[in-house]
mmCIF file as gemmi writes it, N, C-alpha and C atoms, coordinates in Angstrom:
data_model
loop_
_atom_site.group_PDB
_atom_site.id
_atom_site.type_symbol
_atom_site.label_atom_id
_atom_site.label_alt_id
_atom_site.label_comp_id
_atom_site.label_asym_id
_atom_site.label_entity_id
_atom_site.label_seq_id
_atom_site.pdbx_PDB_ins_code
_atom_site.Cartn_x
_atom_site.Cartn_y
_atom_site.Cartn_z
_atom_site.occupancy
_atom_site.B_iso_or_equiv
_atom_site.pdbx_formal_charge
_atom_site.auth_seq_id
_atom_site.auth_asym_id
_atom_site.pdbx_PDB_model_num
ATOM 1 N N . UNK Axp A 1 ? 0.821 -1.198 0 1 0 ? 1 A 1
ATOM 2 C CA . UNK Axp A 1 ? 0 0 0 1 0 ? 1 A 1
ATOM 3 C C . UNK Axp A 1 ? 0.864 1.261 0 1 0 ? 1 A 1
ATOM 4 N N . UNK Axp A 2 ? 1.779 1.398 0.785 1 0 ? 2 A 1
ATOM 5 C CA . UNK Axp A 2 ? 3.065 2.513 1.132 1 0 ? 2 A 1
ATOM 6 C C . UNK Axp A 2 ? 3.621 2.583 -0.446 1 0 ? 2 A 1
ATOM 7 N N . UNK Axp A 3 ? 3.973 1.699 -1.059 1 0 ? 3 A 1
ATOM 8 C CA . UNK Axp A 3 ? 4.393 1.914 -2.725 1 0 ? 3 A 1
ATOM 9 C C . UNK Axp A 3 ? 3.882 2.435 -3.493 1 0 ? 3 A 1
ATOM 10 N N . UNK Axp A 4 ? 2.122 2.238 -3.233 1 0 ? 4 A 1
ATOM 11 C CA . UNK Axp A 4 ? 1.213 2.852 -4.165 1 0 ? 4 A 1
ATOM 12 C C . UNK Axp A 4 ? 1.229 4.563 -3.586 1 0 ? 4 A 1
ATOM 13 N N . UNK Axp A 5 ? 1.266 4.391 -2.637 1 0 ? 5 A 1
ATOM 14 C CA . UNK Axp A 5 ? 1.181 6.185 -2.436 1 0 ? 5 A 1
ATOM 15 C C . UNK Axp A 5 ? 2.924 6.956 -2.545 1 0 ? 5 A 1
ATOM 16 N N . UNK Axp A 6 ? 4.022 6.594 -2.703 1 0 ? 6 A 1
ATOM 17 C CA . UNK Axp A 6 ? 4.999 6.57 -3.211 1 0 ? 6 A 1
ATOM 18 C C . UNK Axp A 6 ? 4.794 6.986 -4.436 1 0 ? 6 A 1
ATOM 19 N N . UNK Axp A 7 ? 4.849 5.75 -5.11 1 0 ? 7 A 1
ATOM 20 C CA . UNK Axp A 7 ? 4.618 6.272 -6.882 1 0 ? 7 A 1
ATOM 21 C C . UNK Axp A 7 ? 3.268 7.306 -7.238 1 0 ? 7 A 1
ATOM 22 N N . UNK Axp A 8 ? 2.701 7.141 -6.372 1 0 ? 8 A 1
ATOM 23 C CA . UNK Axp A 8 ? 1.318 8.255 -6.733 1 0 ? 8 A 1
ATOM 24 C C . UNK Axp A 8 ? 1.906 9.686 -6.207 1 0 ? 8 A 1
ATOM 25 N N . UNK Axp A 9 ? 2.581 9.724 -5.346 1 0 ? 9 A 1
ATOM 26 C CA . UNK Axp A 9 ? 3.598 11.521 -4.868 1 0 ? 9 A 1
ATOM 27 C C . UNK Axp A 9 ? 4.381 11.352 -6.316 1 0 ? 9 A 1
ATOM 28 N N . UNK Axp A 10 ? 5.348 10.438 -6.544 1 0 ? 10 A 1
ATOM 29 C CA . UNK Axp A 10 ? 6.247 10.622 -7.626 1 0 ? 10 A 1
ATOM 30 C C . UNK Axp A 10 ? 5.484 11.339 -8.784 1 0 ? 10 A 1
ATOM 31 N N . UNK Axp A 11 ? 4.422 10.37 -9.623 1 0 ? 11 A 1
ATOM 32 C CA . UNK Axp A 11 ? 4.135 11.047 -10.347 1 0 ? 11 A 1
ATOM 33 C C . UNK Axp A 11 ? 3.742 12.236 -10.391 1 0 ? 11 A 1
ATOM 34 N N . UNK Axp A 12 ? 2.883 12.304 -9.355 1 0 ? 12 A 1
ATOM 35 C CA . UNK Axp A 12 ? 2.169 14.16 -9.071 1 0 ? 12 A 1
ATOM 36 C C . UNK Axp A 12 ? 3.634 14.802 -9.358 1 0 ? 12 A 1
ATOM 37 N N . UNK Axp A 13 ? 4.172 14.805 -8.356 1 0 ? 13 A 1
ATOM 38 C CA . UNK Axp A 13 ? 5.672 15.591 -8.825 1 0 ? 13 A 1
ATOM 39 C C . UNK Axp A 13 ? 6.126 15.618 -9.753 1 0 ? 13 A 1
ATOM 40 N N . UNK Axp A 14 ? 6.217 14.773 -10.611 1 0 ? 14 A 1
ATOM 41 C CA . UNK Axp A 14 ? 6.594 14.592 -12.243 1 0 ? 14 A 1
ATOM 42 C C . UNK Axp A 14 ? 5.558 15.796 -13.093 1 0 ? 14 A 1
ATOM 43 N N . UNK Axp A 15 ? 4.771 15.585 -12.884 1 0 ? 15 A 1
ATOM 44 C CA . UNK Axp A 15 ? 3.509 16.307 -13.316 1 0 ? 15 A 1
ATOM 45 C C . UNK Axp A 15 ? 3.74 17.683 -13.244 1 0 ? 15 A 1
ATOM 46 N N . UNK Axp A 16 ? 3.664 18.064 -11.987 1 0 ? 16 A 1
ATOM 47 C CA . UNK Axp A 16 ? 3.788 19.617 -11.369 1 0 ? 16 A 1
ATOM 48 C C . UNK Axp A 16 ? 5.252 20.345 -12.212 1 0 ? 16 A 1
ATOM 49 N N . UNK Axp A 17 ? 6.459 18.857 -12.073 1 0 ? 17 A 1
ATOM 50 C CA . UNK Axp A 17 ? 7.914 19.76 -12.759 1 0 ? 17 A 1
ATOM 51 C C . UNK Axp A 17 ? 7.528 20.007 -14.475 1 0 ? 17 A 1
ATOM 52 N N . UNK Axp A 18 ? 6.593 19.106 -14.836 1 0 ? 18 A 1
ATOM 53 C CA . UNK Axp A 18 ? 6.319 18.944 -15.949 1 0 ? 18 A 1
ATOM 54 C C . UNK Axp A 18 ? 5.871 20.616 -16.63 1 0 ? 18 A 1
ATOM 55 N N . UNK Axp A 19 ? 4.888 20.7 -15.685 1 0 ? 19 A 1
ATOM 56 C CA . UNK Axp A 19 ? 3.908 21.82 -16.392 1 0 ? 19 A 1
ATOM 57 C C . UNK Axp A 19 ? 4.761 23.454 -15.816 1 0 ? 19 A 1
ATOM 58 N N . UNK Axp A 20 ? 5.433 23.122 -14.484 1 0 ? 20 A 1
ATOM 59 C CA . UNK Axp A 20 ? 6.545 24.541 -14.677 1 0 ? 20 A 1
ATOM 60 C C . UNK Axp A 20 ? 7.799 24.637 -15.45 1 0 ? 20 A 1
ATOM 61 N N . UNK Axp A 21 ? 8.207 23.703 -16.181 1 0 ? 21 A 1
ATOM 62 C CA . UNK Axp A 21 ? 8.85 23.483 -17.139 1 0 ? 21 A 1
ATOM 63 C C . UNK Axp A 21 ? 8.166 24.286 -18.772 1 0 ? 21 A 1
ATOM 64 N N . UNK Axp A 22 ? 6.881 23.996 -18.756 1 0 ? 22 A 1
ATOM 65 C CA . UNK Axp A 22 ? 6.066 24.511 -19.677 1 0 ? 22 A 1
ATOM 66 C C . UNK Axp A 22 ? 5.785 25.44 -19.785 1 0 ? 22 A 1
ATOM 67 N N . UNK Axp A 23 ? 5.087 26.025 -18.283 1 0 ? 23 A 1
ATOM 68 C CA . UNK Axp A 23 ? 5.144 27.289 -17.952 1 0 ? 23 A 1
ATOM 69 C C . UNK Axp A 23 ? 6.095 28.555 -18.061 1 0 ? 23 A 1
ATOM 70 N N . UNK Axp A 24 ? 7.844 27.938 -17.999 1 0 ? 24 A 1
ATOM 71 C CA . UNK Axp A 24 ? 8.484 28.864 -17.718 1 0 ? 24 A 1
ATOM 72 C C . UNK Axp A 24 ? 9.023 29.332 -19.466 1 0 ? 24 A 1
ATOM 73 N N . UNK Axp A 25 ? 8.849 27.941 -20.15 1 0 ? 25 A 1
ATOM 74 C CA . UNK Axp A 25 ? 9.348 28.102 -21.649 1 0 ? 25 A 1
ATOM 75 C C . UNK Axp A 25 ? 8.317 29.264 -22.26 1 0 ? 25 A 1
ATOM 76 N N . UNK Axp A 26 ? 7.001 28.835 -22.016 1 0 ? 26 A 1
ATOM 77 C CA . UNK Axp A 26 ? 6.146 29.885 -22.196 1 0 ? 26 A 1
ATOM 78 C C . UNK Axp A 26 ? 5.732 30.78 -22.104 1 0 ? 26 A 1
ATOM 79 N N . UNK Axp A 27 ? 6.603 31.405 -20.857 1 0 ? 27 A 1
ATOM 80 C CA . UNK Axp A 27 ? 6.707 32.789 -20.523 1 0 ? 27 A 1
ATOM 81 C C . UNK Axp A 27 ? 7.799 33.519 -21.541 1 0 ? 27 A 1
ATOM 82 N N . UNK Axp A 28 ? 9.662 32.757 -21.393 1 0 ? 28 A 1
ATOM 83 C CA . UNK Axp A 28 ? 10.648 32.902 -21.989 1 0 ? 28 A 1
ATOM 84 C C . UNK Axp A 28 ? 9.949 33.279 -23.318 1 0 ? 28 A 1
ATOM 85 N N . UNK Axp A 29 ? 8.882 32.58 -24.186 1 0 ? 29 A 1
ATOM 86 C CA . UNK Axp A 29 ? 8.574 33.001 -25.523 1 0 ? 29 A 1
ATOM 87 C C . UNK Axp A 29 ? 7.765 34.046 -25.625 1 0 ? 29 A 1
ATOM 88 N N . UNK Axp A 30 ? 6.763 34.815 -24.578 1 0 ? 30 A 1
ATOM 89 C CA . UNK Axp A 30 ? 6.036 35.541 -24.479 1 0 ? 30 A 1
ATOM 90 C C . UNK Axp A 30 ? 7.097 37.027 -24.089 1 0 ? 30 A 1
ATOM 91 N N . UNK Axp A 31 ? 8.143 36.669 -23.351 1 0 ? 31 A 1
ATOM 92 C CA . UNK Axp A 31 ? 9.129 38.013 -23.052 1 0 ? 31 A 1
ATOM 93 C C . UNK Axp A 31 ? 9.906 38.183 -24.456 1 0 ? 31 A 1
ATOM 94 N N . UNK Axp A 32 ? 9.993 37.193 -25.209 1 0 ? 32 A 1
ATOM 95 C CA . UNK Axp A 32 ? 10.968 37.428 -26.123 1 0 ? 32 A 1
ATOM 96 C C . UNK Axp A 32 ? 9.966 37.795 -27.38 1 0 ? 32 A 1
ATOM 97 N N . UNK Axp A 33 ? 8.964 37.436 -27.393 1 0 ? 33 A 1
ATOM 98 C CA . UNK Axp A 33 ? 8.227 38.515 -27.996 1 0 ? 33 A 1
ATOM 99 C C . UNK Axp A 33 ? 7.622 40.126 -28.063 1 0 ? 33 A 1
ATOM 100 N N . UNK Axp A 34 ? 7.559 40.047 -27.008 1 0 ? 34 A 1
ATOM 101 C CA . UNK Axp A 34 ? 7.345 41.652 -26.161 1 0 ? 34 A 1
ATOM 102 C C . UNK Axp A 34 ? 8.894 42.489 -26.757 1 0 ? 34 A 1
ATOM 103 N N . UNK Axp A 35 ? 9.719 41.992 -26.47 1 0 ? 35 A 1
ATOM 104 C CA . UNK Axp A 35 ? 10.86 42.393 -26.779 1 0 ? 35 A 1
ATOM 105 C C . UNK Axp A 35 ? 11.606 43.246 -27.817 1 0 ? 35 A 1
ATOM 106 N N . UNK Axp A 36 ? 10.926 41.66 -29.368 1 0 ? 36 A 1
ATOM 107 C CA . UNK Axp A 36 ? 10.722 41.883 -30.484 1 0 ? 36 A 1
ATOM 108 C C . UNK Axp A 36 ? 9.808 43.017 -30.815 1 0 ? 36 A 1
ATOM 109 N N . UNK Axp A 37 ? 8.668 43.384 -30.098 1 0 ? 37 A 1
ATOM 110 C CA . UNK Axp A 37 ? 7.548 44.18 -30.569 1 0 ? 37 A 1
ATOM 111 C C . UNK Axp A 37 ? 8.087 45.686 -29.787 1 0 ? 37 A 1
ATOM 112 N N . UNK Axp A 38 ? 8.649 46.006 -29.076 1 0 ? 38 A 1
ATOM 113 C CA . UNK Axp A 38 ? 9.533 47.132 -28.341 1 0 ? 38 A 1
ATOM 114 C C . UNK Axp A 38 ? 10.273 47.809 -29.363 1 0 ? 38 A 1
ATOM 115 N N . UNK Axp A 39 ? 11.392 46.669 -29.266 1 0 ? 39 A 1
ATOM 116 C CA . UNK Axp A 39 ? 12.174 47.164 -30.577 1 0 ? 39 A 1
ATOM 117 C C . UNK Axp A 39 ? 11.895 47.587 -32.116 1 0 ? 39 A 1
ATOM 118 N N . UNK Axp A 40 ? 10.731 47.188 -32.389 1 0 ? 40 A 1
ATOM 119 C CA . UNK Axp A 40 ? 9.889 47.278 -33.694 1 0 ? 40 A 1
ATOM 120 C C . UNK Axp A 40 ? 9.399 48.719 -33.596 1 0 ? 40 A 1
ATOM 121 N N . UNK Axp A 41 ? 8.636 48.911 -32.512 1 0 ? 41 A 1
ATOM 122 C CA . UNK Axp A 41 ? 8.462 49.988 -31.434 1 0 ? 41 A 1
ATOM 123 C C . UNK Axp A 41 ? 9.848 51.125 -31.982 1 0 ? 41 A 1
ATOM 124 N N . UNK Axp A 42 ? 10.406 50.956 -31.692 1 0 ? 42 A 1
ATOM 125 C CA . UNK Axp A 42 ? 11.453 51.954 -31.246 1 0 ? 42 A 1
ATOM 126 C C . UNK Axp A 42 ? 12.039 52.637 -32.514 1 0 ? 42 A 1
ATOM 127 N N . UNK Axp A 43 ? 12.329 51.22 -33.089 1 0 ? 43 A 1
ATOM 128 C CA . UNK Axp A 43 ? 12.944 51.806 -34.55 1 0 ? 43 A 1
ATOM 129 C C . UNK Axp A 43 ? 12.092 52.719 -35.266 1 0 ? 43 A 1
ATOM 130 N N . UNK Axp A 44 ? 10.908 52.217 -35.367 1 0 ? 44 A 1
ATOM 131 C CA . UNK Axp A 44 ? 9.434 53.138 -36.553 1 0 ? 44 A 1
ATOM 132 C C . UNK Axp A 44 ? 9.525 54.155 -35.457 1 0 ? 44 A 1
ATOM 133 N N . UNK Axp A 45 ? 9.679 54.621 -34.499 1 0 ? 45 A 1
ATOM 134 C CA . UNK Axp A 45 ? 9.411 55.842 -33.538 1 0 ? 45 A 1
ATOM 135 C C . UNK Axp A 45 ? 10.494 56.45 -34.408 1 0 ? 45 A 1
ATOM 136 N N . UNK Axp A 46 ? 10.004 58.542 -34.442 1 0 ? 46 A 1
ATOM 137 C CA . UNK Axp A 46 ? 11.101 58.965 -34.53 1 0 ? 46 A 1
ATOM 138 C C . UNK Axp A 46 ? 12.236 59.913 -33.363 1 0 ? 46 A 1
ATOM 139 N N . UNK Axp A 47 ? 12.082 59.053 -32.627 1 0 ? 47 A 1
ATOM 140 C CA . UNK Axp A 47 ? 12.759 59.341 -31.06 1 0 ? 47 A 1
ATOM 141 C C . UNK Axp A 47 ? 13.879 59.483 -31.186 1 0 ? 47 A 1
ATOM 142 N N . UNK Axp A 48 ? 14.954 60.078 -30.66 1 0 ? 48 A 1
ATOM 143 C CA . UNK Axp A 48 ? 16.6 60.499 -30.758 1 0 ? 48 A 1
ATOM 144 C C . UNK Axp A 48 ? 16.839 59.213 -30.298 1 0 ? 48 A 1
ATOM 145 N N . UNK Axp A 49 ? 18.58 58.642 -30.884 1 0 ? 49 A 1
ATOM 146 C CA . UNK Axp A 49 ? 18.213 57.626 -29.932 1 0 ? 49 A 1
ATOM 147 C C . UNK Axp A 49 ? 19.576 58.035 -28.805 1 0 ? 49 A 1
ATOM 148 N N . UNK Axp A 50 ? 20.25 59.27 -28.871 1 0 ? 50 A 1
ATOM 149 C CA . UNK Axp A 50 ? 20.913 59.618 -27.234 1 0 ? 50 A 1
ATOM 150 C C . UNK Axp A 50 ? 19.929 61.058 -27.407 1 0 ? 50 A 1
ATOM 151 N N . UNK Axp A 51 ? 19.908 61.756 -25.945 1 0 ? 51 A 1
ATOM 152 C CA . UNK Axp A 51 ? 19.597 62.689 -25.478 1 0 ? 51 A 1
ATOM 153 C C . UNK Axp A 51 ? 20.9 63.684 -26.328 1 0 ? 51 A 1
ATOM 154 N N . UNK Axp A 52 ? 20.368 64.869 -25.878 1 0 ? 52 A 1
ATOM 155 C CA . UNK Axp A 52 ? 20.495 66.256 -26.35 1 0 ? 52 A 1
ATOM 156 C C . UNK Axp A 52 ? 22.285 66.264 -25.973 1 0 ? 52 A 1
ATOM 157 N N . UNK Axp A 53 ? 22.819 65.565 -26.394 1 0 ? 53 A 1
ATOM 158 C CA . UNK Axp A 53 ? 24.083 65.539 -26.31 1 0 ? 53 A 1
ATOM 159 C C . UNK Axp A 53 ? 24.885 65.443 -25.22 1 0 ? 53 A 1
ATOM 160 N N . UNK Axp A 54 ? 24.046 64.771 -24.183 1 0 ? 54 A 1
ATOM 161 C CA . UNK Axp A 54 ? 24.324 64.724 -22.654 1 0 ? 54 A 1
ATOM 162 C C . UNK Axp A 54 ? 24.529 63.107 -22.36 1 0 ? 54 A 1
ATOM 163 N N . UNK Axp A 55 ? 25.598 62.912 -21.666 1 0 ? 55 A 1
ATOM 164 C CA . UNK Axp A 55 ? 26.141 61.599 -21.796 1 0 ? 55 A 1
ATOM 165 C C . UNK Axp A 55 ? 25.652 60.832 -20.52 1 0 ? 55 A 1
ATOM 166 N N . UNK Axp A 56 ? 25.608 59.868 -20.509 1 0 ? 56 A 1
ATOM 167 C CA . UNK Axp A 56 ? 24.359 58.696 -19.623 1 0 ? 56 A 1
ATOM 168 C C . UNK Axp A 56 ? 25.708 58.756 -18.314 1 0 ? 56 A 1
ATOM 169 N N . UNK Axp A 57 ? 25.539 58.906 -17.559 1 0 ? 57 A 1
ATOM 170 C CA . UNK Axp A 57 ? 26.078 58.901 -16.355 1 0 ? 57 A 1
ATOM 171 C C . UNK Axp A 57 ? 25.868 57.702 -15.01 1 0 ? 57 A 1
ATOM 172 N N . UNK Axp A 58 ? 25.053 56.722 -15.629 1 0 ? 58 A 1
ATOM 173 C CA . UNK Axp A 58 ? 24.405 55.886 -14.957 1 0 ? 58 A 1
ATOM 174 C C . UNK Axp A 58 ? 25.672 54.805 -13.955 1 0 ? 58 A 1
ATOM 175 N N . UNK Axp A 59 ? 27.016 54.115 -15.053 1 0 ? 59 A 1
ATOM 176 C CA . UNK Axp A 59 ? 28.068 53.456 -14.439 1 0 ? 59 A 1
ATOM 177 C C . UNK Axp A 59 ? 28.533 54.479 -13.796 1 0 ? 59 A 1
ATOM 178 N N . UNK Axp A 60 ? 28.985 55.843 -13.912 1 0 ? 60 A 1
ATOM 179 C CA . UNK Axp A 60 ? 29.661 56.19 -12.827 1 0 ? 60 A 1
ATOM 180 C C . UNK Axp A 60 ? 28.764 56.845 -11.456 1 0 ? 60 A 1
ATOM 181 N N . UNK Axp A 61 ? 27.533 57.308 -11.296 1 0 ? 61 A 1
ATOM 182 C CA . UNK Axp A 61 ? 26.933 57.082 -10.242 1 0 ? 61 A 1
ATOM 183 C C . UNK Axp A 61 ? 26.704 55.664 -9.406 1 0 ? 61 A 1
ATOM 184 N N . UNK Axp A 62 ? 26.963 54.502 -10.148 1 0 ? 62 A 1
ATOM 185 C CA . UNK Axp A 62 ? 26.874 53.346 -9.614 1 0 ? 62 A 1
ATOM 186 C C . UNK Axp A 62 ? 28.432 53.378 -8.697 1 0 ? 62 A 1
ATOM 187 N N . UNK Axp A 63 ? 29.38 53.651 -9.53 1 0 ? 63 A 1
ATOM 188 C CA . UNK Axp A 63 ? 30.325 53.334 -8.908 1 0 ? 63 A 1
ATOM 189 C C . UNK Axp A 63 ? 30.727 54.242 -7.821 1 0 ? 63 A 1
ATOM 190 N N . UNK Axp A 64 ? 30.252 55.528 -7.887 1 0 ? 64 A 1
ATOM 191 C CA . UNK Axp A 64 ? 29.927 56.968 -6.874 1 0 ? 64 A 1
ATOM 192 C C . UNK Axp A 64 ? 29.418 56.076 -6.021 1 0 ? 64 A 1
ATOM 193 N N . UNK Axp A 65 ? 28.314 55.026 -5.88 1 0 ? 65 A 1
ATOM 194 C CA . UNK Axp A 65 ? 27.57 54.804 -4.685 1 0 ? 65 A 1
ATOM 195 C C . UNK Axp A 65 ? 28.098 53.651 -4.254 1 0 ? 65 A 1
ATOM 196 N N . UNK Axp A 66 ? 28.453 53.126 -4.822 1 0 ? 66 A 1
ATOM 197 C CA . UNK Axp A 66 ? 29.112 51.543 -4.449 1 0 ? 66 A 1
ATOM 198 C C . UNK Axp A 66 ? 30.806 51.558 -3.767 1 0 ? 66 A 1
């Protein structure tokens, strides 16, 4: 009886890794689409693509704070 509820946890578990396995591929394809559609986004925009000649300062405030 102890075997049967053994292999009956196993499989459930098999099951559960199964479908977040599925889940997570299916997200990975849903971000990497969003992605694609951003960038599609961005290019047809006619947006600058640096600011007004002002340089991104972002690594050296990191390293200012760190």
């Amino acid at each position: 009886m102890s075997n049967n509820v053994i292999d009956q946890f196993r499989q459930q578990e098999a099951d559960n890794i199964a479908l977040s396995v599925k889940s997570n591929r299916w997200s990975l394809v849903m971000v990497e689409v969003m992605i694609r559609e951003q960038e599609q986004k961005l290019v047809a925009s006619d947006l600058p693509v640096e600011g007004d000649g002002e340089q991104d300062n972002f690594w050296e405030e990191i390293a200012r704070l760190g």
